[in-house]
C-alpha positions in Angstrom: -5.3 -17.4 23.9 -6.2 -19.7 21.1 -6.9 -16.5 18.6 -3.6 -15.3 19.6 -2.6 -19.2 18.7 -4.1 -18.9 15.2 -2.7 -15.4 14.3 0.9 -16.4 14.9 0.0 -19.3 12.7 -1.1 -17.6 10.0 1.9 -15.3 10.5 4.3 -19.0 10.4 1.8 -19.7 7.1 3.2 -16.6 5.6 6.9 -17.3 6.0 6.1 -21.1 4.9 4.6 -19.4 1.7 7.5 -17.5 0.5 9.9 -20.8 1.0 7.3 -23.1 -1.1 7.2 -20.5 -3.5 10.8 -20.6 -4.5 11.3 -24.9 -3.9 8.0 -25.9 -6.2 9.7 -26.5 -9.7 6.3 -25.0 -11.3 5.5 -21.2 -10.7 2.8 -21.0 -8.8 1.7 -17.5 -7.4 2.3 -16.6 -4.0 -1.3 -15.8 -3.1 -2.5 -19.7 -4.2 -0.3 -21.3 -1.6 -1.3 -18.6 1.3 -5.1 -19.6 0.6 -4.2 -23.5 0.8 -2.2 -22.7 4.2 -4.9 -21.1 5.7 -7.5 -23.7 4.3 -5.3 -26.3 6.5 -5.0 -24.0 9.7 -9.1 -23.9 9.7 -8.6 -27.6 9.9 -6.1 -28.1 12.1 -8.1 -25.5 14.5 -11.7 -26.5 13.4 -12.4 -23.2 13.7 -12.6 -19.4 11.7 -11.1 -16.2 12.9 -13.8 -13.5 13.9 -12.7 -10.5 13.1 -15.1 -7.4 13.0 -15.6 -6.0 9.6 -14.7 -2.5 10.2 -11.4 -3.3 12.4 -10.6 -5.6 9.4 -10.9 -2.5 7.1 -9.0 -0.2 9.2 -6.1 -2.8 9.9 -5.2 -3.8 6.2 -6.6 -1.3 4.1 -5.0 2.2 4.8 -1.3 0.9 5.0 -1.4 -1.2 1.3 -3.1 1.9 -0.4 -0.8 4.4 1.2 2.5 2.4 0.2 0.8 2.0 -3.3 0.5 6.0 -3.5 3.8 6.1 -2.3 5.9 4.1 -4.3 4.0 4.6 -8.0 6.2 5.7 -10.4 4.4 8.9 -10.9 6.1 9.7 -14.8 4.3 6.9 -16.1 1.2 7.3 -14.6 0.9 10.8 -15.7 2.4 9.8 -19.2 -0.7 7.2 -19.8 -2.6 8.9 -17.3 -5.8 8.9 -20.4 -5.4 5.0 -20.5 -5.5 4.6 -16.6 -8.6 6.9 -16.0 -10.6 4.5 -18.6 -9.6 1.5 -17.2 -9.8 3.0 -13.6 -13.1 5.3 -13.3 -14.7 4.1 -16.8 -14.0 0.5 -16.6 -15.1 0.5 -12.9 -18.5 2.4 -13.2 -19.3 -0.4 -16.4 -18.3 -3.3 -14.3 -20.5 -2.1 -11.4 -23.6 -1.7 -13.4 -23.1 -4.7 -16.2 -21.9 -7.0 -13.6 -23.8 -6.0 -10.8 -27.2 -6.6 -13.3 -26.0 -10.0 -14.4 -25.2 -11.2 -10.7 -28.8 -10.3 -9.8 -30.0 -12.0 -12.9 -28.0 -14.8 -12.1 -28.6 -15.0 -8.9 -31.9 -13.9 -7.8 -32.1 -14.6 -4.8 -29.2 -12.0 -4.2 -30.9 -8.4 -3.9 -29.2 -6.3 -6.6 -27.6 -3.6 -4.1 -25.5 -6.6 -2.6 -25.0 -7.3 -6.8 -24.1 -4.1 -7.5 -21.6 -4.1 -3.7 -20.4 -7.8 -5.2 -19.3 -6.0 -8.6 -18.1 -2.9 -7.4 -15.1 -5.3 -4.6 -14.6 -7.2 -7.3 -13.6 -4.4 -10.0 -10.3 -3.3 -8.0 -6.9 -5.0 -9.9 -4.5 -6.2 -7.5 -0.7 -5.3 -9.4 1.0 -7.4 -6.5 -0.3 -10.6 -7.6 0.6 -9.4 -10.6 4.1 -8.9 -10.4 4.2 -12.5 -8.6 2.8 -14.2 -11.7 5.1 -12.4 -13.9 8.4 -12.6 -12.3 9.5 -15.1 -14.4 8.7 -13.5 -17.5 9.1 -10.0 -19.1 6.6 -7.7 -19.2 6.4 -4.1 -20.7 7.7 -1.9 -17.9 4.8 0.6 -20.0 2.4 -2.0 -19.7 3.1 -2.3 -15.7 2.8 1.8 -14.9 -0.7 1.3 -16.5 -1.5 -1.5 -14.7 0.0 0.0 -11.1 -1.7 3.6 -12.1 -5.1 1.7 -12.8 -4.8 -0.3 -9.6 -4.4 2.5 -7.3 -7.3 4.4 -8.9 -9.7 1.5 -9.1 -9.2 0.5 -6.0 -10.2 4.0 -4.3 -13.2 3.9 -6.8 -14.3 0.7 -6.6 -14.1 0.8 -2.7 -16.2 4.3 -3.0 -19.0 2.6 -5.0 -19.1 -0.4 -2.6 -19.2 2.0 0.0 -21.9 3.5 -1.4 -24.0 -0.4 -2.7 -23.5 -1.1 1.2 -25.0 1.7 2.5 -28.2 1.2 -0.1 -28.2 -2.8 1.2 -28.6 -1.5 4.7 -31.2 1.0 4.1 -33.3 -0.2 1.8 -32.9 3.4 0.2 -31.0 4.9 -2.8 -31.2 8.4 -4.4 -28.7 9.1 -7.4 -28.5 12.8 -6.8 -27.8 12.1 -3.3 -25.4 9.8 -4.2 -23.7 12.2 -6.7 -23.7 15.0 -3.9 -22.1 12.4 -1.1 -19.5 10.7 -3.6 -18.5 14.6 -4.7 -18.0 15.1 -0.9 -16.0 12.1 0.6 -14.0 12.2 -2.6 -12.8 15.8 -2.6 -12.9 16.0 1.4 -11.0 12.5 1.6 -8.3 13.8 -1.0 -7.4 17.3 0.4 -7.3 15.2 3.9 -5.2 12.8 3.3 -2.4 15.4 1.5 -3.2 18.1 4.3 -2.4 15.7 7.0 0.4 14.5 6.1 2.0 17.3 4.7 1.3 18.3 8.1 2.7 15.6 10.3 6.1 15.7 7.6 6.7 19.3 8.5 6.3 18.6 12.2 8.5 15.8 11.5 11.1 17.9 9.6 11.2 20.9 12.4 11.6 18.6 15.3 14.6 16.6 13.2 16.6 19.3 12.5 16.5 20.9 15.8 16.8 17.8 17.9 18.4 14.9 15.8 17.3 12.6 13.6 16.4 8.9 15.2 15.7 6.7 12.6 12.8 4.0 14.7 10.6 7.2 15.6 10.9 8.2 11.6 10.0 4.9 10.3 6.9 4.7 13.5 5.9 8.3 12.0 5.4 6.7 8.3 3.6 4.0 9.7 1.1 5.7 11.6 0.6 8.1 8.9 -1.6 5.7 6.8 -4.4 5.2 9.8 -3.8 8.9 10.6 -5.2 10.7 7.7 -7.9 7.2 7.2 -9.1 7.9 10.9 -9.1 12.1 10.7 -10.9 11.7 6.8 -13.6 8.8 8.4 -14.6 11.0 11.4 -15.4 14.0 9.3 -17.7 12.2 6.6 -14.8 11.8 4.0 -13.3 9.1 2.6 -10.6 7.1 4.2 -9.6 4.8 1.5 -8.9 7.9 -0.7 -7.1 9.8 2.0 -5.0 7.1 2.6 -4.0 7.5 -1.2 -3.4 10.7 -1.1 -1.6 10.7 1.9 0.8 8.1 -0.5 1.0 10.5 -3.2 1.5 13.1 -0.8 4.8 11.3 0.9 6.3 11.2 -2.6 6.6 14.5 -2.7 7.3 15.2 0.3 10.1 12.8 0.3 11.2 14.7 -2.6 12.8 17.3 -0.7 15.4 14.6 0.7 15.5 15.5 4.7 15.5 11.8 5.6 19.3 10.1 6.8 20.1 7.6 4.5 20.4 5.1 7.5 16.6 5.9 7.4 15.6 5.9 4.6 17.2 2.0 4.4 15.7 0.7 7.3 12.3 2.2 6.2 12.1 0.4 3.0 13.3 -3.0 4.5 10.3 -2.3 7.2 7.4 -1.4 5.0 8.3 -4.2 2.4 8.0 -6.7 5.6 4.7 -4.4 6.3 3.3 -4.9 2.4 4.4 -8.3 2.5 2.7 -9.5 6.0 -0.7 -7.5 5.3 -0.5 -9.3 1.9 -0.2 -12.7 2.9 -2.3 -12.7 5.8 -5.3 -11.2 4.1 -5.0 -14.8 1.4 -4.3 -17.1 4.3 -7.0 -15.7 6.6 -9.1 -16.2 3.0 -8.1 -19.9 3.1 -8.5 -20.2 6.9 -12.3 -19.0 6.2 -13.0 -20.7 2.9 -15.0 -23.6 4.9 -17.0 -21.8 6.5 -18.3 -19.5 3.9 -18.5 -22.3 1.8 -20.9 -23.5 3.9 -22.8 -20.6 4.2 -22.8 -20.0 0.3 -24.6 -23.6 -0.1 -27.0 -22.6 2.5 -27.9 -19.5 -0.1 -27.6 -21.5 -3.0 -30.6 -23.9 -1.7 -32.8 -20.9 -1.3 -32.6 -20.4 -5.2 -33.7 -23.9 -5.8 -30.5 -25.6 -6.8 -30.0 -28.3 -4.3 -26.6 -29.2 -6.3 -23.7 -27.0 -4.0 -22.0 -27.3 -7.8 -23.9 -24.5 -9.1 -21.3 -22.0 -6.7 -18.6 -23.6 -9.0 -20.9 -22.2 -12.5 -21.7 -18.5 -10.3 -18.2 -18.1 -10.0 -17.0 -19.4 -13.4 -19.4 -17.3 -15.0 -19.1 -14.5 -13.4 -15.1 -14.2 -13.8 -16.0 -14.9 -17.1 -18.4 -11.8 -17.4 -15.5 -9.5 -16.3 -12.8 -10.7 -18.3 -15.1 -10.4 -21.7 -16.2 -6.5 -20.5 -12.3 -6.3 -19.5 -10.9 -7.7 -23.2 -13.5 -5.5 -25.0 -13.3 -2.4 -22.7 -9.5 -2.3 -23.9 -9.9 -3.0 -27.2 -12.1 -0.1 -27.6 -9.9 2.0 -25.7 -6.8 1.4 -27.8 -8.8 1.6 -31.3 -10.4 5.0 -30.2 -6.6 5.9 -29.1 -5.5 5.0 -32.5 -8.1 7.2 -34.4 -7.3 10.3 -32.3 -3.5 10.0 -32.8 -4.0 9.6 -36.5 -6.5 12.5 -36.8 -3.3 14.5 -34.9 -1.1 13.2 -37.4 0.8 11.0 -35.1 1.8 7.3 -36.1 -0.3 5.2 -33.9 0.8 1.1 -34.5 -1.8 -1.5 -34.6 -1.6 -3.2 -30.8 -0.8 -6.7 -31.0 -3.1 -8.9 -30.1 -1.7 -10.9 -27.7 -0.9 -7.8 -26.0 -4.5 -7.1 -25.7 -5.3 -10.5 -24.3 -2.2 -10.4 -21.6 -3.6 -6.5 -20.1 -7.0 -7.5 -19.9 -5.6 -11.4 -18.3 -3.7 -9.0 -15.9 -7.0 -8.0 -14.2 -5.9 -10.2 -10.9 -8.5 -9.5 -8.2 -6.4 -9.4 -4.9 -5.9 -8.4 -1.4 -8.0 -5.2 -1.9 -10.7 -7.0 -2.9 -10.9 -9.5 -0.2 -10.7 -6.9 2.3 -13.3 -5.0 1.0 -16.1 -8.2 1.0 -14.9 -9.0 4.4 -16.2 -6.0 5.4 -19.9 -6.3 4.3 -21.7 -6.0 7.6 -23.3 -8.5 9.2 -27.1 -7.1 9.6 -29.1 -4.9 8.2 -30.4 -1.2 10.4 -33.4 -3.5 11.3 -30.9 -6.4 12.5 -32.2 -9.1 10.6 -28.9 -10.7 8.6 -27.4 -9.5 5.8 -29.1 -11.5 2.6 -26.4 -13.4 1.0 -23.6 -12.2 2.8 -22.0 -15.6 3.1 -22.3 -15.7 -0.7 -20.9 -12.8 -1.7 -17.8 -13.6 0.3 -17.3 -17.0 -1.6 -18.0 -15.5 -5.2 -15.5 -12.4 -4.4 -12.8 -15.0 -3.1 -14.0 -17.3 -5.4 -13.3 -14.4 -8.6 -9.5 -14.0 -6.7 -8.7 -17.3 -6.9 -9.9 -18.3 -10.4 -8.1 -14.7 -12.2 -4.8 -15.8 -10.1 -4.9 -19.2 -11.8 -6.0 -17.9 -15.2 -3.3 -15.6 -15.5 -0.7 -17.6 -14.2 -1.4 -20.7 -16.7 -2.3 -18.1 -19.4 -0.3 -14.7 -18.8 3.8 -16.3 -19.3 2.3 -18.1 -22.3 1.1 -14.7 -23.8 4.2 -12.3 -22.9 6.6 -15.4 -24.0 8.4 -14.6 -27.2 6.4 -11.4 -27.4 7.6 -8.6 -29.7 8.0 -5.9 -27.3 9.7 -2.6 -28.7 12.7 -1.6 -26.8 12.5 1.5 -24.3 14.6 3.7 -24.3 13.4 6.2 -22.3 15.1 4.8 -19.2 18.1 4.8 -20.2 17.8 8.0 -20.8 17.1 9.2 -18.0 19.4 7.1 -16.6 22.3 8.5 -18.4 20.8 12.0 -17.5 20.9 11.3 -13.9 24.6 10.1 -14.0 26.1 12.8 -15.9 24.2 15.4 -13.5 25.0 13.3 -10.4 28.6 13.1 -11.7 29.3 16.6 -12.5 27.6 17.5 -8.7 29.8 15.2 -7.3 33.0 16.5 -8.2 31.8 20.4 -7.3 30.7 18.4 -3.9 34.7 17.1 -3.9 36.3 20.5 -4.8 34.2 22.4 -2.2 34.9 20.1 0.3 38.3 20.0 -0.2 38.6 23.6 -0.1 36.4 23.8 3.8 38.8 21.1 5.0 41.7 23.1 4.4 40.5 26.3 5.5 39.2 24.6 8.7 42.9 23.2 9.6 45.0 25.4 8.8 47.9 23.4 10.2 47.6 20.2 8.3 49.3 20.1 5.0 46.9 21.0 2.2 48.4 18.5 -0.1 47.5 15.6 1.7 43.8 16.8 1.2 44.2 17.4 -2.5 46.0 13.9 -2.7 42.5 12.3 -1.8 40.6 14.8 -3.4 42.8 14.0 -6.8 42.0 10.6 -6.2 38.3 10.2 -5.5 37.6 12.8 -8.8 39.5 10.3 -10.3 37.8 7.6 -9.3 34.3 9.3 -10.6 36.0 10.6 -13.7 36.6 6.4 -14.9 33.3 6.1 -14.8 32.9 8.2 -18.1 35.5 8.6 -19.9 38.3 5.9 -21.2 41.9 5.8 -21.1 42.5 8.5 -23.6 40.3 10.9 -22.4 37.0 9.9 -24.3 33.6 9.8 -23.3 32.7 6.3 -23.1 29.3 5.3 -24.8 26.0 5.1 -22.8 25.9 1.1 -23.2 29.5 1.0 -22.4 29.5 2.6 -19.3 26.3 0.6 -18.5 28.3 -2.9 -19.2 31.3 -1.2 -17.4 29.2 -0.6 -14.4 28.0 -3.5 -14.3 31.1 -5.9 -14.2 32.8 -3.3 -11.6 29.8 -3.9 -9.4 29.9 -7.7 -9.6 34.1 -7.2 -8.6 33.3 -5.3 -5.6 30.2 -7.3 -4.2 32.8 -10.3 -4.4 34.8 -8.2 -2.4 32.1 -7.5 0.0 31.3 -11.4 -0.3 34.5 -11.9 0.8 35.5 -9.5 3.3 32.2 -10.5 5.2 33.1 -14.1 5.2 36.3 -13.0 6.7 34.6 -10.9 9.7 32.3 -13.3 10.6 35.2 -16.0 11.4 37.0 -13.7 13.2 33.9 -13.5 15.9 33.2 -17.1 15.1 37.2 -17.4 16.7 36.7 -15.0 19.4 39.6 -12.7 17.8 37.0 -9.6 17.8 34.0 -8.8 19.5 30.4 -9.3 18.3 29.5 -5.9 18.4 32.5 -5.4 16.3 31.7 -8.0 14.2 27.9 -6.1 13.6 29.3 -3.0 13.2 31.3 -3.8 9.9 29.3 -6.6 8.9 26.5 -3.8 8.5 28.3 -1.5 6.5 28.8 -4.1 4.2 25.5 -5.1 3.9 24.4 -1.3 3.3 27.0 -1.8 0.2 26.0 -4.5 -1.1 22.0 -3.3 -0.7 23.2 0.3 -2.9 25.0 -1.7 -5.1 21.9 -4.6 -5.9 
């Protein structure tokens, strides 16, 4: 009863969170205030959560990367997709080895395949917090694809080569060629997985839906359970769930493509899985804070074995250890940009000189995250012999330790840098922007005319020109949004400001007519289910309009 006690209160800490977040006059990022909620449930319980390692993994892990797969914008990832393998695959295998060498030789009482496990959790970027830190600032929608792109690679490969410093801690036993053969395996085995199964399960989906109905709670249940579905099916075979669970992401993208999903579903899926990402997310940070005391307890119980009786010396591990990742970080970009500079020029392609502050605020944007603590938490406990896991307790506080330290760094550091930052304008979405309205537009009046022509077929009895009356009248209605009074095509940034203002008229006549619903029920002049009824068609207005 009392666990059940502490998980609705971490759930309540997680509501708190997002109310805090928006009253504190100084931005401070989300994930910082769940860590110091949960820090105060551990004392108001004067106790930790125990939660086994493997039903932590299974829990958070495959829904996060699967909604990361799925909501990418895939364009920019493939348009960069050079930059985000380096930071991704490159940037990952440096950070395990470099890092993974100084922990140990910082730290020797940590054996270096918990090092190398330590740097491997640590290397995944966390966009999420990202996007928190930033939201009062403006940041290159460019510089954001790379960022998301690289965090949904890293943290596949990152989790992969923990997987594989884990397995090496427990057995006492590494062989690189073995290694080579197995990451080969669960990486190619875990990626056709994930796609096959879900491809799978959407075709099942989409044959059942069109012969029986569509209901919109067993759709939304169906993309819920796909995540743990393809992580479950990849894990028994020998493959690798976190990389099925991407692909299964990737996979729903495209499969989505083919729009067979109601709109009435596809709204009330979106509202659900944001609730989804945004639970997992904040519980992971408070359940971080609600187990800070006792790992730090167990990391000064380590730290005396190395001969520092001063607990301080966890404050200089962690300090120089963020440290050591955001120099390999900085450089690992700047290297990557001035080789992406010579091969343009050599192509004979204008390649400008990267400012430098831009240099400082990608590498800055390196937040560590929810992946990262729910990839420690799941260090096992023992070893095969069943002694305990050497510096377990340790690794735990330096990964959350790393989290904690990159969220405040880039949110002192990162508005400062992107402030007044000369950012070239990009056009390319308004491009397609304007591409997709003149297409949408022109389909939309064929979609008029043909319909028109069916409704007066089907009643033959009616009089046809009170369906060309309406017809006339909605083609007008799209036709204003492109041309002016005389017949013109209005300009791209026209139209755009036009849009705009007529959307801001009718939400105040959403505004409005809601207002005036809601005191009807409030007088008992219409029913409530009435009242709902209308009150949700405006609401799935205003949520197409915004």
């Amino acid at each position: 009863m009392e666990s059940i006690s502490i998980a609705l209160a971490m759930m309540m800490a997680v509501v708190v969170s997002g109310v805090l977040v928006r009253m504190l006059p100084v931005p401070i990022p989300l994930p910082l205030v769940q860590i110091a909620l949960g820090a105060l449930i551990a004392g108001g319980f004067n106790r930790g959560v125990a939660l086994d390692p493997e039903i932590f993994f299974l829990l958070f892990l495959p829904p996060l990367l699967f909604l990361d797969g799925w909501r990418i914008p895939k364009e920019g990832v493939l348009r960069d997709k050079y930059a985000i393998v380096e930071l991704a695959l490159g940037l990952v295998i440096c950070t395990v080895v470099g890092v993974g060498f100084f922990i140990h030789w910082l730290i020797p009482a940590m054996p270096l395949a918990i090092a190398f496990a330590l740097a491997a959790i640590i290397s995944p970027t966390d966009p999420v917090a990202v996007s928190a830190i930033t939201s009062r600032v403006t940041i290159p929608k460019r510089v954001m694809h790379v960022l998301e792109g690289e965090s949904l690679l890293n943290d596949a490969s990152g989790l992969v080569a923990f997987r594989f410093a884990v397995a090496a801690a427990v057995t006492g036993s590494f062989s690189l060629t073995q290694a080579a053969l197995s990451f080969v395996w669960v990486a190619c085995a875990g990626l056709a997985t994930g796609a096959m199964f879900t491809l799978a399960v959407t075709w099942i989906k989409n044959r059942v839906s069109r012969r029986y109905g569509e209901e919109a709670g067993s759709q939304i249940l169906v993309s819920l359970l796909i995540p743990f579905g393809a992580y479950e099916l990849a894990e028994h075979i020998g493959a690798s769930g976190i990389l099925a669970a991407v692909a299964a992401g990737v996979t729903m993208s495209y499969a989505e493509l083919s729009g067979t999903a109601g709109a009435t579903t596809r709204v009330q899926r979106g509202a659900v899985w944001n609730m989804v990402q945004f639970t997992l997310n904040g519980v992971m940070f408070v359940l971080l804070g609600e187990q800070l005391p006792a790992i730090l307890d167990g990391a000064v119980r380590v730290v005396t074995e190395t001969g520092h009786a001063n607990p301080w010396w966890l404050v200089i591990y962690a300090l120089a250890i963020s440290l050591a990742l955001a120099v390999l970080r900085f450089a690992w970009v700047w290297v990557s940009l001035a080789i992406g500079r010579v091969v343009a020029q050599r192509r004979g392609n204008v390649s400008p000189r990267p400012n430098p502050r831009l240099i400082a605020a990608i590498s800055l944007a390196g937040v560590r995250g929810a992946i990262t603590l729910a990839g420690v938490m799941t260090l096992p406990l023992t070893l095969n012999d069943g002694t305990p896991l050497p510096a377990r307790d340790l690794a735990i506080f330096l990964a959350a330790s790393v989290i904690i330290i990159s969220l405040v760094a880039a949110s002192f550091f990162l508005p400062r840098l992107l402030h007044n930052l000369d950012i070239p304008v990009e056009s390319e979405h308004h491009r397609y922007e304007d591409m997709a309205s003149n297409v949408a537009r022109e389909a939309a009046l064929r979609g008029v005319e043909r319909t028109l022509h069916q409704l007066v077929a089907l009643h033959p009895d009616k009089d046809p020109q009170i369906y060309a009356s309406v017809a006339n009248q909605v083609m007008e209605s799209l036709k204003r949004n492109a041309y002016d009074g005389s017949g013109q095509p209005l300009d791209a940034a026209v139209m755009r400001e036009l849009e705009a203002i007529e959307r801001e008229m009718r939400l105040g006549a959403i505004t409005e007519a809601r207002i005036e619903i809601f005191r009807l029920a409030r007088e008992n002049k219409i029913p409530d289910h009435v009242c709902r009824e209308w009150v949700s068609r405006y609401d799935l207005q205003e949520a197409r309009m915004r």
